[in-house]
N, CA, C and O of each residue as an XYZ file, in Angstrom:
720
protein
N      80.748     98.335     86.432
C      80.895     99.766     86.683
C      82.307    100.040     87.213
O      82.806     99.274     88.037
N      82.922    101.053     86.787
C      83.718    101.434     87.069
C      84.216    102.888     87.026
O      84.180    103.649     86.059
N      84.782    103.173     88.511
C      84.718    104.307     89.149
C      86.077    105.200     88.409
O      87.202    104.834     88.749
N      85.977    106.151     87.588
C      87.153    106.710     86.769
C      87.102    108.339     87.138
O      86.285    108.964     87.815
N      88.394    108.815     86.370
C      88.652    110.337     86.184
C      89.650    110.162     84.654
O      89.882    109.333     83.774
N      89.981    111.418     85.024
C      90.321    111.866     83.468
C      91.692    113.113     84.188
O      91.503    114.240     84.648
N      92.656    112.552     84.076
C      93.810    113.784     84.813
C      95.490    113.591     84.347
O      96.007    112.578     83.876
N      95.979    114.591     84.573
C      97.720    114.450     84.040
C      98.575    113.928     85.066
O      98.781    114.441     86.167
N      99.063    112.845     84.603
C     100.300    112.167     85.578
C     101.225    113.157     85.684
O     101.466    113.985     84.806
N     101.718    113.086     86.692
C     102.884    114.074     87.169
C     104.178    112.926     87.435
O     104.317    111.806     87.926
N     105.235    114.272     86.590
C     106.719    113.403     86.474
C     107.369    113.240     88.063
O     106.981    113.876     89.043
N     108.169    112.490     88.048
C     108.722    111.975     88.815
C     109.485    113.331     90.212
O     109.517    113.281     91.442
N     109.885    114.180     89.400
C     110.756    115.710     90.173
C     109.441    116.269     90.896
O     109.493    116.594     92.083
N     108.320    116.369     90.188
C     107.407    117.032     90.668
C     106.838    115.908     92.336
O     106.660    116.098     93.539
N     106.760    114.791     91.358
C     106.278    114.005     92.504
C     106.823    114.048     93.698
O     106.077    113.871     94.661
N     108.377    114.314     93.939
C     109.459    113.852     94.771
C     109.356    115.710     95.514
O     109.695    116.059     96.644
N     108.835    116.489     94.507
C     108.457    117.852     95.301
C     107.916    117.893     95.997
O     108.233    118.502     97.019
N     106.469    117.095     95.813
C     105.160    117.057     96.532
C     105.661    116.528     97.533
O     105.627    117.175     98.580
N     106.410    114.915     97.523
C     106.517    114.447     99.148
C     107.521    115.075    100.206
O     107.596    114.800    101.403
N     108.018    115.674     99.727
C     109.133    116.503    100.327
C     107.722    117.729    101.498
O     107.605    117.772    102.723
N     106.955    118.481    100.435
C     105.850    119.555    100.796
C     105.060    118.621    102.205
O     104.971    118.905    103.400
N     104.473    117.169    101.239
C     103.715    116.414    103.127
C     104.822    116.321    103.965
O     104.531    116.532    105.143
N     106.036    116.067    103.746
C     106.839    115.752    105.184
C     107.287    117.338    106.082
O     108.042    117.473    107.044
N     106.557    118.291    105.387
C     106.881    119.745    106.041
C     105.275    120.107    106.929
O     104.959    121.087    107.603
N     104.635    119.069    106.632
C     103.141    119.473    106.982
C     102.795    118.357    107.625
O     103.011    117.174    107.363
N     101.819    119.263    109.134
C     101.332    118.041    110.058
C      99.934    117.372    109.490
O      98.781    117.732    109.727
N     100.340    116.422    108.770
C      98.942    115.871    108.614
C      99.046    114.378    108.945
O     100.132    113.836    108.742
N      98.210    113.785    109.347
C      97.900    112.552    110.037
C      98.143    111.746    109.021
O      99.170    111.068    108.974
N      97.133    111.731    108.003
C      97.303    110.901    106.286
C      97.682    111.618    105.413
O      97.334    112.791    105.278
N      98.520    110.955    104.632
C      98.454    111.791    103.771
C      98.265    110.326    102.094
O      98.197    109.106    102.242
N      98.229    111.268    100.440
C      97.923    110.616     99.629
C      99.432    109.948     99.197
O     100.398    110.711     99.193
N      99.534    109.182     99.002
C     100.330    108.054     98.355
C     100.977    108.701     97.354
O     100.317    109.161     96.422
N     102.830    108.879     97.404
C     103.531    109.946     96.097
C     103.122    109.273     94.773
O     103.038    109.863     93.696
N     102.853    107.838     95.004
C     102.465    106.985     93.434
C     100.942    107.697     93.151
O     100.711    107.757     91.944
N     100.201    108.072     93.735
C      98.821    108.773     93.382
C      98.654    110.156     92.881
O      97.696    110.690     92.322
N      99.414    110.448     93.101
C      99.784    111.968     92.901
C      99.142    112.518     91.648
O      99.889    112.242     90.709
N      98.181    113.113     91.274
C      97.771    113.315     89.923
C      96.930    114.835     89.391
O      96.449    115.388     90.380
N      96.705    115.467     88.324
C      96.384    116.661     88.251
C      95.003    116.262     87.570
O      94.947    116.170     86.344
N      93.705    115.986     88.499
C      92.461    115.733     87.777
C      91.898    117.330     86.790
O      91.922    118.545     86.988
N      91.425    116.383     85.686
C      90.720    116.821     84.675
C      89.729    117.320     84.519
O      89.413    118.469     84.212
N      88.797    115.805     84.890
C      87.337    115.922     84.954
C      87.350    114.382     85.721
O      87.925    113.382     85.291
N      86.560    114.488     86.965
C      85.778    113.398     87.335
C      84.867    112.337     86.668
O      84.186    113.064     85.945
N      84.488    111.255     86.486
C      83.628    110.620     85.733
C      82.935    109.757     86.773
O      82.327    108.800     86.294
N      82.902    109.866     87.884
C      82.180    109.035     88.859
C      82.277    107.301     88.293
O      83.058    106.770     87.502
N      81.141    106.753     89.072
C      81.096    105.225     88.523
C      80.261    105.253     87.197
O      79.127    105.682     86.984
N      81.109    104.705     86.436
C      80.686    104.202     84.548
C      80.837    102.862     83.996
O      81.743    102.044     84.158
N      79.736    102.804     83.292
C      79.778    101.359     82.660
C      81.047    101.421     81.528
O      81.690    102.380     81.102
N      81.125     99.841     81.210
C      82.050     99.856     80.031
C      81.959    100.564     79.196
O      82.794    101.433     78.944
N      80.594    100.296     78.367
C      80.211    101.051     77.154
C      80.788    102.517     76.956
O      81.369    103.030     75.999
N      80.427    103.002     78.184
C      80.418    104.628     78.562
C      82.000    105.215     78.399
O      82.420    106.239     77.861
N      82.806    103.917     79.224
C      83.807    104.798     78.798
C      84.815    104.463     77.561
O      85.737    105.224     77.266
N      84.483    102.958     76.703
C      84.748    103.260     75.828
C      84.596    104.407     74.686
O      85.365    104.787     73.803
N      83.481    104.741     75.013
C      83.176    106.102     74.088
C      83.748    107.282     74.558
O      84.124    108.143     73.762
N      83.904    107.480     76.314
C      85.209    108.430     76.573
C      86.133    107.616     75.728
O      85.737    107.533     74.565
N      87.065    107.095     75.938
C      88.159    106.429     75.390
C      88.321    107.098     73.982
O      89.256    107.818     73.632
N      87.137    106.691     73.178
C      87.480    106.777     71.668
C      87.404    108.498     71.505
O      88.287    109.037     70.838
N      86.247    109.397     72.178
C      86.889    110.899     72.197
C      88.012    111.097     72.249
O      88.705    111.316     71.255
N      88.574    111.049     73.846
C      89.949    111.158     74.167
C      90.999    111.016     73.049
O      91.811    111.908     72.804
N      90.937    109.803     72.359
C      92.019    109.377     71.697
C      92.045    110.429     70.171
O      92.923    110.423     69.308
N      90.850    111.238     70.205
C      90.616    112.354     68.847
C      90.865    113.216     69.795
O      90.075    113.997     69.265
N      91.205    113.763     70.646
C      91.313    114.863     71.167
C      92.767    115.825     70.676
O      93.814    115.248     70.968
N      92.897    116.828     70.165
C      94.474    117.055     69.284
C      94.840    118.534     70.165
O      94.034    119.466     70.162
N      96.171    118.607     70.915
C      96.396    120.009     71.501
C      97.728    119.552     71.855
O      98.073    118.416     72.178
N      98.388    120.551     71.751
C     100.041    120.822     71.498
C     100.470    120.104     73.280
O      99.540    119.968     74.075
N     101.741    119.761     73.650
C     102.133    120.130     74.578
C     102.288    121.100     75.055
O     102.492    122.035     74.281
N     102.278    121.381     76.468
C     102.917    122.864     77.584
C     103.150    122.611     78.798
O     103.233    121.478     79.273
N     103.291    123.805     79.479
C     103.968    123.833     80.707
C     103.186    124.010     81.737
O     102.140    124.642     81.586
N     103.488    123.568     82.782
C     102.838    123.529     84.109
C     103.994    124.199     85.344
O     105.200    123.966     85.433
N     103.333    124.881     86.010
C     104.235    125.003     87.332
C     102.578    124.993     88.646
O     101.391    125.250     88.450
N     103.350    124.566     89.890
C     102.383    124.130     90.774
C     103.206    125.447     91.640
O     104.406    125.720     91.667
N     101.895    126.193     92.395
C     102.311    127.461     93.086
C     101.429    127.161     94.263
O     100.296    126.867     93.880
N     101.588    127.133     95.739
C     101.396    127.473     97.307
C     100.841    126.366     97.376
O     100.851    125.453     96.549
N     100.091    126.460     98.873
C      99.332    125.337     99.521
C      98.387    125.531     99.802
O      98.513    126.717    100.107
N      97.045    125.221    100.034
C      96.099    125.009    100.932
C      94.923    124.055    101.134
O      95.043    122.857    100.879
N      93.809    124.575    101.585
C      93.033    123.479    101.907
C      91.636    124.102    101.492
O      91.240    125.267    101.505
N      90.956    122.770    101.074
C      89.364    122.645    101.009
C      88.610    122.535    102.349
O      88.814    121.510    102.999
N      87.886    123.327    102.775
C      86.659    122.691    104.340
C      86.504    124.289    105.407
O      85.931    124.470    106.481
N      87.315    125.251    104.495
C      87.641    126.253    105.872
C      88.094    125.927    107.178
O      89.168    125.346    107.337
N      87.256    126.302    108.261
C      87.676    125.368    109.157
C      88.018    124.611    109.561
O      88.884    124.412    110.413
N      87.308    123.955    108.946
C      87.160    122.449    109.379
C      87.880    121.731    108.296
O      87.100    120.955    107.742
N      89.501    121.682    107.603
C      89.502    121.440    106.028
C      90.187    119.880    106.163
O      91.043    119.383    106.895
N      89.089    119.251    104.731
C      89.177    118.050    104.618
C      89.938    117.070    103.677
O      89.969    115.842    103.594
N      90.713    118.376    102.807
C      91.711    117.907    101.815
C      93.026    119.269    101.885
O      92.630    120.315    102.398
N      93.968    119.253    101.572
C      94.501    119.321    101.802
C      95.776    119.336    100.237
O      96.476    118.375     99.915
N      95.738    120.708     99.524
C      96.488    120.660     98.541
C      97.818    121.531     97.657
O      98.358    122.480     98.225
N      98.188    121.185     96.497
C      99.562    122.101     96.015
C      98.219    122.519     94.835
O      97.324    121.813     94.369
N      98.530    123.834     94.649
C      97.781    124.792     93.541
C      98.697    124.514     92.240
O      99.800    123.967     92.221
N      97.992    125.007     91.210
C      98.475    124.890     90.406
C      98.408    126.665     89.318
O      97.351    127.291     89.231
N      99.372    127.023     88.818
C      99.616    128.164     88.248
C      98.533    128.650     87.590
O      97.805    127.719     87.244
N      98.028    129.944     87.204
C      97.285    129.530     86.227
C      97.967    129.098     84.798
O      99.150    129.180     84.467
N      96.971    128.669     84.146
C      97.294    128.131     82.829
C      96.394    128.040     81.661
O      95.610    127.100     81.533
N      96.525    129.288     80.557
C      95.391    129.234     79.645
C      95.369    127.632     78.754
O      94.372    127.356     78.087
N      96.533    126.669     78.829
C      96.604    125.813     78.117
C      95.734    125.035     78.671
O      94.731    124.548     78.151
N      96.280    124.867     80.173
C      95.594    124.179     81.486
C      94.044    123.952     80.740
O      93.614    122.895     80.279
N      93.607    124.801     80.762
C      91.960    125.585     80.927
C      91.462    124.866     79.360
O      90.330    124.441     79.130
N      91.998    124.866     78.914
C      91.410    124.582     77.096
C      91.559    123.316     77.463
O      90.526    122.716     77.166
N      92.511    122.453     78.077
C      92.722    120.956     77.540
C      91.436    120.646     78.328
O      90.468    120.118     77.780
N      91.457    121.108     80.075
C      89.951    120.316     80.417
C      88.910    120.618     80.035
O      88.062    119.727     80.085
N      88.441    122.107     79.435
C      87.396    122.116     78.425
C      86.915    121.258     77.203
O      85.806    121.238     76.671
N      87.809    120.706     76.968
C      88.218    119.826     75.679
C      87.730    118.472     76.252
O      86.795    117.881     75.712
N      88.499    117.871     77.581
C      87.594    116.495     78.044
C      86.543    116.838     78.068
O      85.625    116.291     77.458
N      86.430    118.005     78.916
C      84.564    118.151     79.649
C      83.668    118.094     78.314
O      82.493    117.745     78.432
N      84.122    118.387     77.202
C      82.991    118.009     75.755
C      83.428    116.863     76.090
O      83.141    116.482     77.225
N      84.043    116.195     75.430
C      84.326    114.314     75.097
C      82.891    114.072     76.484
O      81.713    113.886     76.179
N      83.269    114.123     77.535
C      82.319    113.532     78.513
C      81.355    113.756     78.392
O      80.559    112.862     78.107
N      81.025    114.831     78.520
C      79.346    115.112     78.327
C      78.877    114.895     76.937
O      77.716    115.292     76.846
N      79.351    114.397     75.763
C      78.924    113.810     74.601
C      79.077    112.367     74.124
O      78.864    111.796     73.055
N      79.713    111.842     75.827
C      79.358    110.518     76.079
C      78.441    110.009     76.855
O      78.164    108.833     77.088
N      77.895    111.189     77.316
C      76.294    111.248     78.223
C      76.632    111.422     79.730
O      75.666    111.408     80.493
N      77.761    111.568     80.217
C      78.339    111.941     81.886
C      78.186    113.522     81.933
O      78.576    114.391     81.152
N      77.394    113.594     83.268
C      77.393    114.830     83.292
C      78.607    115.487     84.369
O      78.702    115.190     85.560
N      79.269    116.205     83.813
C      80.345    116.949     83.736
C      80.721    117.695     85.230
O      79.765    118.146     84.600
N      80.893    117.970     85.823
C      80.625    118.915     86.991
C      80.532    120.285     86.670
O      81.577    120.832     86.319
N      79.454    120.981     86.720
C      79.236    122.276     86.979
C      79.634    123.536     87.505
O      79.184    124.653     87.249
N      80.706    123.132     88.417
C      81.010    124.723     89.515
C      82.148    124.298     88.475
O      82.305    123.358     87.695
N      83.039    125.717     88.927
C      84.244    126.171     88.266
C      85.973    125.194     88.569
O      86.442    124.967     89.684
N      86.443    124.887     87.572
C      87.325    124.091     88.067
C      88.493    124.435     88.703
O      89.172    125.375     88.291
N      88.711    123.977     89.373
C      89.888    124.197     90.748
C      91.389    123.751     90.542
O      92.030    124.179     91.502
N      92.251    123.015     89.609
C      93.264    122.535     89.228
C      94.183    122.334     90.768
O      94.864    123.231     91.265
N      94.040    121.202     91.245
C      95.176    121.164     92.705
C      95.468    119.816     92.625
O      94.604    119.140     92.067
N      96.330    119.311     92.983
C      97.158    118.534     93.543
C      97.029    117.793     95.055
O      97.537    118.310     96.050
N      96.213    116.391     95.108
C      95.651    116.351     96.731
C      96.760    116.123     97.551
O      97.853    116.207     96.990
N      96.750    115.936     98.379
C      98.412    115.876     99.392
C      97.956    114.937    100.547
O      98.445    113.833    100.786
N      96.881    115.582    101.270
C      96.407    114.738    102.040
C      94.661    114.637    102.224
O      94.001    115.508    101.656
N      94.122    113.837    102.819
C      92.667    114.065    103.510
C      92.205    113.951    104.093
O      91.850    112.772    104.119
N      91.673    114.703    105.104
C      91.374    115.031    106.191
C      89.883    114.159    107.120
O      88.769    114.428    106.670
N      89.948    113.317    108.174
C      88.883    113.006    108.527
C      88.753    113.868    109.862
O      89.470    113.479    110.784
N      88.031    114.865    110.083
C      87.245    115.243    111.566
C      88.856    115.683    112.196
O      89.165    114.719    112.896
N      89.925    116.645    112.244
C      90.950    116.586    112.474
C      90.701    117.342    113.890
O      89.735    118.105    113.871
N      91.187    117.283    114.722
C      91.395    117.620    115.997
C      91.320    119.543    116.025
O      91.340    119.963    114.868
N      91.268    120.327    116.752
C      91.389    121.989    117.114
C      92.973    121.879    116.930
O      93.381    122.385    115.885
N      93.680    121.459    117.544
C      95.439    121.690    117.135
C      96.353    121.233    116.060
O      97.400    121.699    115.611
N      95.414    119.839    115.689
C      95.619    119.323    114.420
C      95.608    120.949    113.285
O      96.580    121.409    112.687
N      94.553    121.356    113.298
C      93.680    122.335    112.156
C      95.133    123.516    112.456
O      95.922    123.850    111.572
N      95.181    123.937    113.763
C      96.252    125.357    113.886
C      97.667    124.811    113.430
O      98.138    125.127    112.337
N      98.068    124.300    113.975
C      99.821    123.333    113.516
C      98.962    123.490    111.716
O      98.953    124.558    111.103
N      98.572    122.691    111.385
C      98.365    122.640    109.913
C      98.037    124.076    109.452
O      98.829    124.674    108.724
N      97.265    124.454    109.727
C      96.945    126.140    109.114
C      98.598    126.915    108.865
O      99.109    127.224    107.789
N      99.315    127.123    110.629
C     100.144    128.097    110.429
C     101.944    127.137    109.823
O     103.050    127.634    110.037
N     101.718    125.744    109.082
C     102.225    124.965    108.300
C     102.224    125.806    106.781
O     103.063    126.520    106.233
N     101.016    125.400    106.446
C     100.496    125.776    105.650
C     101.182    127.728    105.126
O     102.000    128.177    104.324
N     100.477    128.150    105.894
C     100.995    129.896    106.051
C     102.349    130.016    105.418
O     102.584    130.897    104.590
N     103.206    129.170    105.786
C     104.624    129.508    105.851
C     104.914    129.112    104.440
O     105.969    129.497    103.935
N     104.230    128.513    103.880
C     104.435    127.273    102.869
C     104.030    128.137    101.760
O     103.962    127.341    100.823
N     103.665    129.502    101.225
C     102.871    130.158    100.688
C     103.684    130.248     99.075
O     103.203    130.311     97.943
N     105.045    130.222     99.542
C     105.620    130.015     98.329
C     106.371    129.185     97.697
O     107.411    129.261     97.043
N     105.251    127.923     98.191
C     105.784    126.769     97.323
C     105.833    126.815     96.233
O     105.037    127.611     95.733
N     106.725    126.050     95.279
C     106.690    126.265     93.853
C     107.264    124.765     93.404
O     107.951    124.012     94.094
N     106.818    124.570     92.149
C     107.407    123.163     91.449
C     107.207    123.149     89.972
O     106.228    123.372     89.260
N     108.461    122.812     89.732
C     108.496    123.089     88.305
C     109.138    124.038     87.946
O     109.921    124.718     88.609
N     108.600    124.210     86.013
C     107.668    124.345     85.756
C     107.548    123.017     85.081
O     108.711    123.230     84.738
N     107.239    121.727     84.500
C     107.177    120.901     83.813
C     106.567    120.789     82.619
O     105.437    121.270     82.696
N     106.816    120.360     81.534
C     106.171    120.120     80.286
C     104.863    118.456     80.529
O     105.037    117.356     81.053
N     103.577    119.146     79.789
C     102.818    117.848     79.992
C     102.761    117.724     78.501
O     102.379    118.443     77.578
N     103.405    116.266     78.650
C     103.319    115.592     76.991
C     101.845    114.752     77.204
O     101.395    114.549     76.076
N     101.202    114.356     77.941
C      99.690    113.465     77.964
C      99.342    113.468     79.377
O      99.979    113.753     80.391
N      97.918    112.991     79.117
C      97.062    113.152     79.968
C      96.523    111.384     79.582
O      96.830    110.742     78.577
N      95.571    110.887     80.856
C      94.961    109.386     81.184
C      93.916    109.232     81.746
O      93.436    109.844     82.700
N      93.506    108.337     81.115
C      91.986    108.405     82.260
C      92.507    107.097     82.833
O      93.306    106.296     82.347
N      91.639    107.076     84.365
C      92.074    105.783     85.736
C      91.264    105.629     86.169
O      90.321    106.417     86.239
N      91.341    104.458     86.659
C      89.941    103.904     87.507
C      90.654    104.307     89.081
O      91.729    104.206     89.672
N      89.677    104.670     89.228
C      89.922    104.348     91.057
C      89.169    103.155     91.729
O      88.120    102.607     91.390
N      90.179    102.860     92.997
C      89.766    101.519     93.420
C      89.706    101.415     94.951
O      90.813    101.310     95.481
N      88.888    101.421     95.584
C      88.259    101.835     96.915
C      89.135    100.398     97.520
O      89.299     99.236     97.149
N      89.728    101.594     99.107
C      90.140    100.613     99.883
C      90.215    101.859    100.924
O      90.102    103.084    100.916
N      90.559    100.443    102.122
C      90.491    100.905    103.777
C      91.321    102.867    103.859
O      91.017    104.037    104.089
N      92.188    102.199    103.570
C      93.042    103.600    103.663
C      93.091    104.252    102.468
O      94.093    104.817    102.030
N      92.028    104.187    101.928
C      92.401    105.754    100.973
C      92.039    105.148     99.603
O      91.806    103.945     99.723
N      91.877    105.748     97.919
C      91.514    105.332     97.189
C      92.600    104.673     96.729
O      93.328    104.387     97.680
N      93.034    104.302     95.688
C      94.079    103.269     94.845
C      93.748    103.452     93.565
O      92.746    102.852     93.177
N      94.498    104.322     92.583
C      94.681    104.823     91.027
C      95.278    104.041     90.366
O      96.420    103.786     90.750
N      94.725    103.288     89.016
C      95.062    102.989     87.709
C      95.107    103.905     86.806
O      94.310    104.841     86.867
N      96.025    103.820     85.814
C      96.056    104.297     84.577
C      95.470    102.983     83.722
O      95.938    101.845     83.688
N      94.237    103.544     83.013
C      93.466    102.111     82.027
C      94.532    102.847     80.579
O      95.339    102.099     80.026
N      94.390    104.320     80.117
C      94.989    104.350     78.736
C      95.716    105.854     79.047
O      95.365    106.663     79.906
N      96.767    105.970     78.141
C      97.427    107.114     78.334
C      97.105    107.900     76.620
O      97.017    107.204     75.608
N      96.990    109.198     76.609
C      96.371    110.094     75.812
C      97.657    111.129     75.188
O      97.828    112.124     75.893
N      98.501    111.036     74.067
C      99.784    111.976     74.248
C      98.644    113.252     73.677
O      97.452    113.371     73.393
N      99.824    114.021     73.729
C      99.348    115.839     73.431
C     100.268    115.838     71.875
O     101.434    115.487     71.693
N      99.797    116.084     71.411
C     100.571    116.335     69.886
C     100.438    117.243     69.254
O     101.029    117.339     68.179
């Protein structure tokens, strides 16, 4: 079994944006600039089989390249928030390509996630953060409203395993997917 997603690597300018954005923000942890990634669709833990047959969708999957720009900051948890992220513009291209995995997956028998998709960028994540931790980060955050990056062209998208450790998860790229 193996624990995967389905998301767009982000180029190098963007990446070097993002770490620039955590070193302006008080957060205790933050995600690794090599992790940095724009998820797709989740696939939880999957057998081989399973995702060879993602795999072989994916690799029929046919949609042009486009552009991305990543717009403000914030956080998942309200109060209490436990991630910690860069938004992403909207994007009608955005929106079709993960519609496009979310078939491949769910016609490889994974069921798909249901609520509406959120397109962000994680930055950091949050365990149980302190009352001053949360305000310093909130009015961080506030100021930060018009972050911007980009806009970048996405030539492909990858599916990765993730790989559980002490501090935080650890991302592979198993295959890379171009846009044509």
């Amino acid at each position: 079994m193996i624990r995967a997603f389905v998301a767009i690597p982000l180029p190098d300018e963007i990446r070097a944006s993002l770490r620039l954005l955590q070193a302006r923000l008080p957060m205790p942890a933050t995600v690794d600039e090599a992790d940095f990634h724009l998820t797709l669709v989740f696939l939880g833990e999957q057998p081989d089989h399973v995702l060879q047959d993602i795999h072989e969708g994916l690799s029929e999957l046919r949609m042009p390249p486009f552009t991305l720009e990543l717009a403000a900051v914030n956080s998942f948890g309200g109060a209490k928030p436990r991630v910690v992220w860069a938004g992403v513009a909207p994007s009608e291209a955005l929106s079709r390509l993960q519609a496009k995995v979310a078939q491949v997956v769910v016609r490889a028998g994974v069921h798909a996630q249901a609520k509406g998709y959120a397109p962000h960028v994680t930055l950091a994540r949050l365990h149980a953060p302190d009352p001053d931790t949360v305000a310093r980060l909130s009015a961080a955050m506030a100021m930060r409203q018009d972050y911007r990056a980009g806009p970048w062209q996405v030539s492909e998208f990858a599916l990765y395993a993730s790989h559980s450790r002490s501090r935080g998860p650890k991302y592979e790229v198993l295959t890379s997917y171009p846009l044509s």
